[in-house]
C-alpha positions in Angstrom: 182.4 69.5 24.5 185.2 69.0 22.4 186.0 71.2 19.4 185.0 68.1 16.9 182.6 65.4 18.2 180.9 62.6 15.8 178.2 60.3 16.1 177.6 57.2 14.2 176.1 57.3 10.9 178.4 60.0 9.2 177.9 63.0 11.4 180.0 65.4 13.1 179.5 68.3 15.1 182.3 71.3 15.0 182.3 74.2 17.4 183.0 77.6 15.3 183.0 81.0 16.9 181.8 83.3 14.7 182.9 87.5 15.2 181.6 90.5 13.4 178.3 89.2 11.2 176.6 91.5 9.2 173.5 89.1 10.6 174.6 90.0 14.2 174.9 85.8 15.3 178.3 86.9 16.5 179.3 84.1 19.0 179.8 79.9 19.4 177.6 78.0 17.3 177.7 73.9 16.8 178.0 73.4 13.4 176.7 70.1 12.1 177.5 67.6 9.3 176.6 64.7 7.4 179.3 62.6 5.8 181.2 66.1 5.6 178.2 68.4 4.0 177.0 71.1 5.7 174.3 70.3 7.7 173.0 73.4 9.9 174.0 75.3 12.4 172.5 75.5 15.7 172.8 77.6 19.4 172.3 74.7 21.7 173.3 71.1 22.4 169.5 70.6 22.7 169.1 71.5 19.7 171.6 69.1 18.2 168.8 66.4 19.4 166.5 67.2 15.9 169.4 65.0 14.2 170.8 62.5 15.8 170.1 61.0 19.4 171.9 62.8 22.0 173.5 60.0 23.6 175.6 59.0 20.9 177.9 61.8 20.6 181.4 61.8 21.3 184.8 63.4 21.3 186.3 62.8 17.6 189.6 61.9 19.3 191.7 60.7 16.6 194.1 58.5 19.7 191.2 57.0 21.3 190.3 55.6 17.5 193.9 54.6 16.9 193.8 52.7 19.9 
């Protein structure tokens, strides 16, 4: 995956990497947003499936758009 994907309807999905939480989730993480607002943050592509479908993600390549 990418470091920035997006599916359509407004959301994207960021991978962060997260080091030295006082919480201890210490590691990569998908972050995922709605029109740019925090969404949540989940472990597992899996679990990106709870909000949006799956098959409709795909690298947020700003060339392939310009194209």
């Amino acid at each position: 995956m990418a470091d920035r994907s997006r599916a359509p309807g407004g959301w994207t999905v960021d991978v962060i990497h997260l080091s030295s939480t006082p919480d201890r989730r210490d590691g990569a993480w998908l972050c995922v947003s709605f029109h740019g607002v925090h969404v949540a943050d989940v472990r597992t592509v899996a679990g990106l499936g709870q909000w949006f479908p799956l098959g409709e993600l795909e690298p947020d390549d700003p060339l392939v758009q310009a194209a």
